[in-house]
Structures are given as structure tokens and as C-alpha cells.
C-alpha positions in Angstrom: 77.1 -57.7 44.5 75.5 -56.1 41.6 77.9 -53.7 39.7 75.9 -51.0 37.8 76.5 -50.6 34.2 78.3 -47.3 33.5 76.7 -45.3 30.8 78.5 -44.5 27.3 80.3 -41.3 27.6 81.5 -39.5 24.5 85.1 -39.0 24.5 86.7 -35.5 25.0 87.2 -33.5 21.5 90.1 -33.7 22.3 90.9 -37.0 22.0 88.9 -37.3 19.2 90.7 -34.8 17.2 93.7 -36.7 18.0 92.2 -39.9 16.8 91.4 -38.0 13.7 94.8 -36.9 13.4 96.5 -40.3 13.4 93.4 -41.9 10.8 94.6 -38.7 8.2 98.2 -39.9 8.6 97.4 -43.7 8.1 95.3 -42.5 5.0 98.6 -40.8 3.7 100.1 -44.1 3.3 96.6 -45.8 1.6 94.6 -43.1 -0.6 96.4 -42.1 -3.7 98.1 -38.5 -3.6 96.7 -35.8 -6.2 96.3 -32.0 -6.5 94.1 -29.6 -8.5 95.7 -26.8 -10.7 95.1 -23.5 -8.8 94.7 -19.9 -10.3 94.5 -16.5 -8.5 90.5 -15.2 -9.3 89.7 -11.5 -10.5 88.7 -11.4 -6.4 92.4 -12.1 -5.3 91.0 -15.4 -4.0 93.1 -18.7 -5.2 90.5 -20.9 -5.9 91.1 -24.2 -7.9 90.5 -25.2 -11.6 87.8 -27.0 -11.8 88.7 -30.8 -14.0 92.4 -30.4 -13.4 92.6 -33.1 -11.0 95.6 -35.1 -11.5 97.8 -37.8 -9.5 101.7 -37.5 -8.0 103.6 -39.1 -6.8 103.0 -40.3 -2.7 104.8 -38.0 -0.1 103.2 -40.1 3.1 103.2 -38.4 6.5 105.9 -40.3 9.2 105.2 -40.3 12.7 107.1 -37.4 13.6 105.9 -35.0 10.7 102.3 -36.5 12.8 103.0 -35.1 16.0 104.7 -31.8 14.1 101.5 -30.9 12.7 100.1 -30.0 15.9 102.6 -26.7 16.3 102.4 -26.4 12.7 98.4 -26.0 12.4 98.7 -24.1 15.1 100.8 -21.7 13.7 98.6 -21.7 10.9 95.5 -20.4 12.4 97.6 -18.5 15.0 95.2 -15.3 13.5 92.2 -17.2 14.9 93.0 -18.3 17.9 94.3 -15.1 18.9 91.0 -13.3 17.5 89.3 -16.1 19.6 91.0 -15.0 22.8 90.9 -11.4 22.6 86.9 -11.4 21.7 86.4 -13.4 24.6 88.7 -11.4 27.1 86.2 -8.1 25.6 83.2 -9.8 26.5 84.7 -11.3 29.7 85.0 -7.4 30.7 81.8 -6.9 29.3 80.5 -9.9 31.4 82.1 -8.4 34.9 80.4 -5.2 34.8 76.9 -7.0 35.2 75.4 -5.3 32.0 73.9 -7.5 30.2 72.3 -9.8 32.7 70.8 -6.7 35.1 69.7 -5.4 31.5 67.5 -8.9 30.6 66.1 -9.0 34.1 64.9 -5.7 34.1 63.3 -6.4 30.7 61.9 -9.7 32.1 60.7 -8.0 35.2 59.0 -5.2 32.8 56.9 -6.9 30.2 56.2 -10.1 33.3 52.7 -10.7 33.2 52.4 -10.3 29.5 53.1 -13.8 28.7 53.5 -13.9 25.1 55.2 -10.8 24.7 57.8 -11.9 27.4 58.3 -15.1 25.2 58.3 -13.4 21.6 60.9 -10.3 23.0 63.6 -12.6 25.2 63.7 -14.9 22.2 64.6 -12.0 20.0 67.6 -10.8 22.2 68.5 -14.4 22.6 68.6 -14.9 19.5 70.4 -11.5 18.6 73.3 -12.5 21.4 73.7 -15.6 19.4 74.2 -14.1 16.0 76.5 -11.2 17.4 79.0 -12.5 20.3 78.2 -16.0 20.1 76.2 -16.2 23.0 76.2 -20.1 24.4 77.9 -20.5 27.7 76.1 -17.3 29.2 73.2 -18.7 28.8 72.9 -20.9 31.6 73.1 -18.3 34.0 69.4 -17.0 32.2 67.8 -20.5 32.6 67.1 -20.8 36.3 65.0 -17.3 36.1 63.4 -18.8 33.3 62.3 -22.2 34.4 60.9 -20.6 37.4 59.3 -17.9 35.8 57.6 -19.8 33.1 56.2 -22.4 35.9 54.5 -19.2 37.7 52.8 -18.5 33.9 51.2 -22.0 33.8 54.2 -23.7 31.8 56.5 -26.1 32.6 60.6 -26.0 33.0 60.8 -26.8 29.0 58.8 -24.0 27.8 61.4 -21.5 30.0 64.4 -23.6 28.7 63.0 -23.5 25.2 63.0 -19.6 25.7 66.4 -19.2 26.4 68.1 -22.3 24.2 66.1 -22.3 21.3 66.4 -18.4 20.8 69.9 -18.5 21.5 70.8 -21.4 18.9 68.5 -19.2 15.8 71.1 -16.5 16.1 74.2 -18.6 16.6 73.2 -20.7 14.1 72.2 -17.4 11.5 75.4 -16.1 12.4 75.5 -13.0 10.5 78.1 -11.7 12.7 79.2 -14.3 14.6 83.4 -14.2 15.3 83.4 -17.5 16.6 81.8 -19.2 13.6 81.2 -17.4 10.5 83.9 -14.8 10.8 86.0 -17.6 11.1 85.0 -19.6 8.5 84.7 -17.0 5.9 88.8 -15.9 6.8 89.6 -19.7 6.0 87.6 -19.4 2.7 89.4 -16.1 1.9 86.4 -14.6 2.3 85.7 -10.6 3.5 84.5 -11.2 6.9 81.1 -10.8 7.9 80.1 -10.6 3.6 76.7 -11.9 2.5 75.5 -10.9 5.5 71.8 -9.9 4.3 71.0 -12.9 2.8 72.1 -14.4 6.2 69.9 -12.2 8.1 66.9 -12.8 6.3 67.5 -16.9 6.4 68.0 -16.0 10.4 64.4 -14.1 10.5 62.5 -16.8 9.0 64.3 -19.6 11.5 63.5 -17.2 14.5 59.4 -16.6 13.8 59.6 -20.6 13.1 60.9 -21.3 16.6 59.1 -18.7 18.5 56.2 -19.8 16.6 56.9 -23.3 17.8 57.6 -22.5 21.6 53.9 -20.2 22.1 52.2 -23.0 20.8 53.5 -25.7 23.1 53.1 -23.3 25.8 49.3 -22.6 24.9 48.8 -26.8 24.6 51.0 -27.1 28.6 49.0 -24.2 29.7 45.6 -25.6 28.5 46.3 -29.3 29.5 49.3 -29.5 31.7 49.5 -33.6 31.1 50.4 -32.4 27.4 53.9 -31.3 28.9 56.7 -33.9 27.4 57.9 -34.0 31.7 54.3 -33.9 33.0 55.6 -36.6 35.6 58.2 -34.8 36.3 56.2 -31.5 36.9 53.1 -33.4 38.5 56.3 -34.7 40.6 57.3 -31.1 42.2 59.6 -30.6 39.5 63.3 -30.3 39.7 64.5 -28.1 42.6 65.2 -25.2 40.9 66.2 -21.6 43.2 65.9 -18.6 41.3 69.0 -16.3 40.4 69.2 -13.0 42.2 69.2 -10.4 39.2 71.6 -8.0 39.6 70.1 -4.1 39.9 70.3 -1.8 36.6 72.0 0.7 37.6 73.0 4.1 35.2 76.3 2.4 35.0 75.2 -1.0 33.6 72.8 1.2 31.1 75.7 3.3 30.2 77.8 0.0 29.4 74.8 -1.2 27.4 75.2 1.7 25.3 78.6 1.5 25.3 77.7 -2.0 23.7 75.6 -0.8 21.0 78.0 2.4 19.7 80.3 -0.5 19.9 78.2 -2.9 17.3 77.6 -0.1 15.5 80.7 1.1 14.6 81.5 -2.3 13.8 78.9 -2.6 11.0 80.2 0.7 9.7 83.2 -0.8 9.4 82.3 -3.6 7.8 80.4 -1.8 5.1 83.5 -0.2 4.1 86.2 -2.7 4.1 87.2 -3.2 7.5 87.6 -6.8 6.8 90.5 -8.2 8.6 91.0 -9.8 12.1 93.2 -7.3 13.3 90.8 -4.4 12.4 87.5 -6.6 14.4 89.5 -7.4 17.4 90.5 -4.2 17.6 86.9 -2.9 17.9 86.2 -6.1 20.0 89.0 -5.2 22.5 88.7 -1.5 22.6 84.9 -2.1 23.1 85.6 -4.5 26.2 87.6 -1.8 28.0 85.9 1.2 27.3 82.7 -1.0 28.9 84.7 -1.9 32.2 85.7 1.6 32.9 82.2 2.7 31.9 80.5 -0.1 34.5 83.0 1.0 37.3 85.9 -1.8 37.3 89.2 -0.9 38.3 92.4 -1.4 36.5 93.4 -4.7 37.9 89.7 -5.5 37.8 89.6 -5.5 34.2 92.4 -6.8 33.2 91.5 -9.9 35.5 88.4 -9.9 33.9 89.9 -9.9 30.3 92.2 -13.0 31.3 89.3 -14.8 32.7 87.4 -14.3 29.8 90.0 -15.5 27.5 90.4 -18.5 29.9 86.8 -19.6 29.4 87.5 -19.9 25.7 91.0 -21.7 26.1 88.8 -24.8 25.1 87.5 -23.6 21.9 90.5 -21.4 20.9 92.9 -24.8 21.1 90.7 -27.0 19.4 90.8 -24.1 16.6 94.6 -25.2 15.9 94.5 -29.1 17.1 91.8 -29.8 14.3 93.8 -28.0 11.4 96.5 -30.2 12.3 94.1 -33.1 10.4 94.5 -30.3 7.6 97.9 -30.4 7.8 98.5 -34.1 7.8 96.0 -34.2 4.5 98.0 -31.5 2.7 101.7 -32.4 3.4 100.4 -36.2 2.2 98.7 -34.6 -0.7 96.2 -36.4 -0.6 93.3 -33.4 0.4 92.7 -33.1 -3.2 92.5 -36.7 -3.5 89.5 -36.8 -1.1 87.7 -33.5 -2.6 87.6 -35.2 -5.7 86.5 -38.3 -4.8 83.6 -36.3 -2.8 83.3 -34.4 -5.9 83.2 -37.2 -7.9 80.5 -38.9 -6.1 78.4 -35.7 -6.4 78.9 -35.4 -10.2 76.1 -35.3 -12.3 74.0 -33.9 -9.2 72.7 -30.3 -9.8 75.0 -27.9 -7.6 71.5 -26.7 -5.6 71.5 -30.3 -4.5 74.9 -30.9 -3.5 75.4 -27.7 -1.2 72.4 -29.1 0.1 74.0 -32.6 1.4 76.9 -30.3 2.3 74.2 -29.5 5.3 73.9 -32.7 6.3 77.9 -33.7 6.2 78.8 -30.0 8.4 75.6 -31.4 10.9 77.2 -35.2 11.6 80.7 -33.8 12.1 79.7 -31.3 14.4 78.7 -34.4 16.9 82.6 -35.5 17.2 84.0 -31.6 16.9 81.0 -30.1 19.1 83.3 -26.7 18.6 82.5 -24.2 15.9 85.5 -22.6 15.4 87.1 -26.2 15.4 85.4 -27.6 12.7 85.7 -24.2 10.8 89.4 -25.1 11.2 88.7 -29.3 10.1 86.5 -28.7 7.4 86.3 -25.4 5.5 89.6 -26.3 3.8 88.4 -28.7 2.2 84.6 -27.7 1.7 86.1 -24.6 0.0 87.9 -26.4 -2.5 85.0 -29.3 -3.0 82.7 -26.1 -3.4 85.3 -24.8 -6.3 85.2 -28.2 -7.7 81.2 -28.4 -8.2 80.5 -24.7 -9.3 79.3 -23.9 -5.5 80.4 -20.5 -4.2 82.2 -20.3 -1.5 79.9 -18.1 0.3 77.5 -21.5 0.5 79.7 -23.5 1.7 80.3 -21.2 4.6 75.9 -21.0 5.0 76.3 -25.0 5.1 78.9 -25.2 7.7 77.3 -22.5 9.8 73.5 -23.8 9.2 75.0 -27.8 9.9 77.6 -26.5 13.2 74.7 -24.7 14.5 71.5 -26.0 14.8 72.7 -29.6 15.7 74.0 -27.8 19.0 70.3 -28.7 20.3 70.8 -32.0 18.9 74.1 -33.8 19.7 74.4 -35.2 23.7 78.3 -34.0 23.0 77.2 -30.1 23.1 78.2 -29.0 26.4 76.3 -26.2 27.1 73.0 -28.0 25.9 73.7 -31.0 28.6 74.1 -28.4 31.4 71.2 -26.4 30.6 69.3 -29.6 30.8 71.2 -30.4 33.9 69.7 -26.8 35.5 66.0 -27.6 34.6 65.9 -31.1 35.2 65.0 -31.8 32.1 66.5 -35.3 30.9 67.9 -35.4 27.6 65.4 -37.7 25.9 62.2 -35.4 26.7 63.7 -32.7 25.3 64.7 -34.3 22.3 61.0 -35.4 22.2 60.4 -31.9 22.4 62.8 -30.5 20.2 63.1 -32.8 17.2 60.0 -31.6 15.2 61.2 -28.0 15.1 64.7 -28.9 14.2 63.5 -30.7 11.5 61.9 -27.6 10.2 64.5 -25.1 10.8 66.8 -27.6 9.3 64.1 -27.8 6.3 64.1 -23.7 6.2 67.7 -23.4 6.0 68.7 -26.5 3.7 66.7 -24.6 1.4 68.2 -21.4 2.0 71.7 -22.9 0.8 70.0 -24.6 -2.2 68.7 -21.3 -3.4 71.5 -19.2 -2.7 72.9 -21.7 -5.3 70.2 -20.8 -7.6 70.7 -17.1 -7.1 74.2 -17.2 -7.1 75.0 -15.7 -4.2 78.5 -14.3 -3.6 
């Protein structure tokens, strides 16, 4: 009897990490140890001096000191995993009281009919619960409604999952005020959270017109010629069985949590603008926000605290991987040999204009993010050491941050090892290699738009 071949399946992150962490501690005992000088800037911020490289003597990592790291990088970034699980707890609350999906399917149902209005305004507040709360996971539950309502409009399922996915992944990738990524990434950097964040916005304008731009024209070609569709056999086929989600009714409550919501988001810009940098002071707002919202949409006391805990459960995944890959940091730093490897990086980008390396930085953030599919993970892997490669080639550390973000999140449309991207396809029957055949020409241009974004914030000196 025939035995079927079982497909490749990317390991867990997990295991990954893990892999990761025992290759640092190997290197320990292989690449030469050395260390920058360091010096506390007019900002506060210890950056290092730039040409001070120099060896020491080897202080390899044992076996034990290996598995210690674990609890130790933990520790380390205790601040964001906690940040992590109280922002997802809020928006678990947030989630329960029906809000914000009765509010997007009583704007669908509104403007339904108008076909590229619909497209144009649920990409915008896609896009805008990507750059805010990080919106990935709840999108899914959007896609269904999508797929079927975009096949009633003459288009196929990948025009409706384009809608949801593609708006989504501008905002998360743009960031401007995105815990889960930048925020995080800009506290490892030493960085005031949430600064820069107009040059951010405008990069994440010009990547949102690009996309939607994009998406109407491929549903103008499918509408026009339906065998133009990149599943036309699929779609000629009856399509994949897809049963609409019931939207939940919007109901005074649900319009009084949305403006809940927005007070919410606003008084969290305020604070921004006047030094309300820290994690404590965000996740305050975040968590106060979240509760306020649950009594507002009618939940009970034991409702929203069950809500809160299943909120922060959902992001268990993402909040652990935070502290399992700055173990690999830990490793690299008690075996001294994290320098070592920033100036050999630095070293082999010598002579290179600085516009031109922050621009490969790009491309390094987007192939990591296919082992460490997690943001705030490879935040936690990399920014250490892209901080300090940034000090060494004149880069600010503001770029590097635009690199990781621009690298972590567009390849989320990418890379089979993105979760939420494999079960949206999984909902709209879409197989993975038509939609990269859909997808790949306007990744290559939003990745064009914001490579150059991060070689001219080099050239403007952005801070």
C-alpha cells in the first residue's frame, strides 16, 4: 500500500527559539569575545562608541548558565510581557462587549452597494486596527462576511480576503502606535515610546493608497473577466463553502463602548505628546480603557474579569516568546561575544553609505521574521543588537526600529509560518500558492515604498 508523503511542516517558534538558543551558546565557545566602549548620550540613552571595538578574554556560556537564561531573559523583559498581557486582557473586554464587530457590520451593511467605497473605507479601519491594537487574530472573524459579500459584488473570495488582510497588515506593519511591535521595540532601544510617530504615519498613508489601489484594480479586472481571478477554477468550481457570520446588532451600548474607545485613544495620544512615555503609564490607559468599555457594553463583574483573563490567554503565545527569544540575547551577552557579531555585521557594511545599510537592515528584520513569526519576539531577538549595529554605522536608532517594524510586518502576508495568514486562507479556501500569486507584486512595492522610507529617514536624520 501506497503511504502518502507528509508535507514539510515548519517547526513550532518555540522550538525554534530553543534551537537558536543552544547555536548562541555553541557560538560562545567558537566566535571570539569583544565589547564596544559605551557612554551615556545628552538623551540619557547609553549608546556605544563608535571604533572602540576591542577583544577580551572568552567567558563561554556552560550548559547550565544555557538553560538559566531562559528565567533570566525572562526577567529581563518582565516589563513587556506584562504590558503584553494586560493590553490584551483590555482588548479581550473590549472584544466581549461585541463593539467593534457590530460597529464594522453596520458600516458594511451601510455603504453595501457602493462597491468601491465599501472597499476603500473597510481597508481604512483595517488598516487603522492594525496600527493601533495590533489587530491580527480578530480578523478572521471579519473574513467569512467578506468573502461572501465580495462574491455577491461580482469578485471572488480573494478580493474579500484582500480587503480584510491586506488592510490589516498596512497598519500593523506602519505601526505608529502599535504596543505589540513598535512600542516594544522602541522600549528595548531606549527609546520614548510611540516617538517619530509622524514620519511613521505618513510612510503608513502612502503603503495604504498603494494597497487599496492595488486591491480595486484586481477587483475591476475579476469583475470585468471573472477567468482573470488567480482561483477562477476554484470559483468556476462553486467556491469554497463558506456560511456567512451572523453580525451582531449595534446597539446604543456597543456605540457607547465605541466611544468609549476613541476618548480612550485619545487621551492616549495626549499623553504621549507630553511625556507619558513609560509602560506603566500605557497600560494603565490600556487597562483602565478595557474596563470602563465592559461596564459601558453591559458585562458583569465576573464577566469582565473572565473576559480580561481570556484575553490575556490568547496572547500567552506571543507574550512567552517575548522572554524565550531574549534568552538568545542573554546567551550572546554573558559570552560577550554580541559585540563580536555587531562588528563583524558592521564591519561587512563598512564603506557602505548608512542610507544603504538601514536599507539591508529591511531585508535581515524580513528573513528572521519567517523562523520568529512573533513581533514582540523578534523585537526581544533582535533590537539589542540592531540598536547597537545602528550606533556602530551612524544609523539612528529610530531606523532601526522603522526596519524591524517595516521587515516583522509586511512579510506577515508572506511567510507560510504566519498563523493568522494560513487560517485566513483556511476560511476562504484560498490555497496558499494563489494567493502568493496574488499578493507578491504588491508586496514588492510596499516593500519598495517603505525600504525607501528607512533610507531617507537616514538622509533626513530622523530621530
Amino acid at each position: 500500500m501506497d503511504k502518502k508523503k507528509k508535507a514539510w511542516k515548519m517547526p513550532h517558534t518555540y522550538a525554534i527559539i530553543v534551537v537558536l538558543i543552544i547555536i548562541c551558546t555553541i557560538l560562545t565557545y567558537i566566535v571570539p569575545a569583544g565589547t564596544y566602549d559605551r557612554v551615556v548620550n545628552d538623551e540619557g540613552r547609553t549608546v556605544v562608541v563608535p571604533g572602540s571595538f576591542h577583544y577580551v578574554d572568552k567567558t563561554p556560556v556552560g550548559p547550565f548558565q544555557m538553560v538559566q537564561s531562559i528565567p533570566t531573559g525572562m526577567g529581563e523583559v518582565a516589563w513587556i510581557v506584562f504590558l503584553v498581557f494586560i493590553i490584551g486582557g483590555a482588548f479581550g473586554i473590549i472584544n466581549a462587549t461585541g463593539a467593534i464587530e457590530s460597529g464594522l457590520g453596520a458600516a458594511i451593511k451601510k455603504v453595501n452597494g457602493k462597491d468601491t467605497l465599501l472597499i476603500v473605507f473597510l481597508m481604512c479601519i483595517f488598516s487603522l486596527g492594525g496600527a493601533t491594537f495590533g489587530m491580527a487574530e480578530s480578523t478572521l472573524i471579519f473574513i467569512p462576511i467578506l468573502v461572501v459579500m465580495a462574491r455577491k459584488m461580482g469578485y471572488d473570495a480573494v478580493t474579500g480576503m484582500a480587503i480584510v488582510s491586506l488592510g490589516a497588515v498596512t497598519g500593523f506593519a506602519g505601526g505608529w502606535m502599535n504596543m505589540f511591535t513598535v512600542g516594544v521595540a522602541q522600549g528595548i532601544c531606549e527609546l520614548e515610546i510611540f516617538s517619530g510617530m509622524g514620519y511613521r504615519l505618513i510612510t503608513h498613508a502612502i503603503v495604504l493608497v498603494a494597497a487599496i489601489i492595488y486591491v480595486l484594480r484586481y477587483a475591476k479586472k475579476v469583475k470585468a473577466n471573472p477567468e482573470s481571478s488567480v482561483i477562477y477554477d476554484i470559483e468556476a468550481a462553486g467556491g469554497a463553502d463558506i456560511e456567512e457570520t451572523e453580525i451582531l446588532e449595534f446597539t446604543g451600548r456597543r456605540k457607547a463602548v465605541l466611544l468609549c474607545i476613541l476618548i480612550g485613544f485619545v487621551i492616549l495620544i495626549y499623553g504621549i505628546l507630553n511625556g507619558w512615555g513609560t509602560s506603566s503609564h500605557l497600560s494603565s490607559i490600556f487597562l483602565i480603557m478595557g474596563v470602563v468599555c465592559g461596564f459601558v457594553g453591559g458585562l458583569k463583574v465576573d464577566e469582565v474579569c473572565d473576559a480580561f483573563i481570556a484575553g490575556a490567554k490568547s496572547l500567552t503565545f506571543g507574550a512567552l516568546v517575548v522572554g524565550l527569544a531574549r534568552a538568545m540575547v542573554v546567551v550572546l551577552t554573558q559570552g560577550q561575544i554580541i559585540d563580536t557579531i555587531v562588528y563583524g555585521l558592521s564591519s561587512t557594511l563598512d564603506g557602505l553609505p548608512p542610507a544603504i545599510a538601514a536599507g539591508l537592515m529591511v531585508i535581515v528584520q524580513t528573513i528572521i521574521n519567517l523562523p520568529v513569526n512573533s513581533g514582540s519576539g523578534q523585537a526581544a531577538a533582535t533590537m539589542p543588537i540592531m540598536a547597537v549595529l545602528a550606533d556602530a554605522l551612524d544609523v539612528s536608532r529610530q531606523t532601526a526600529v522603522l526596519a524591524y517594524q517595516y521587515g516583522d510586518g509586511l512579510s506577515n502576508q508572506l511567510w507560510p509560518s504566519s498563523g493568522v495568514l494560513m487560517a485566513g486562507l483556511s476560511i476562504a479556501g484560498i490555497p496558499y500558492e494563489k494567493w502568493l500569486k496574488f499578493v507578491l507584486k504588491i508586496m514588492v512595492i510596499m516593500y519598495v515604498i517603505c525600504t525607501a522610507m528607512v533610507m531617507l529617514s537616514v538622509v533626513i536624520g530622523y530621530e
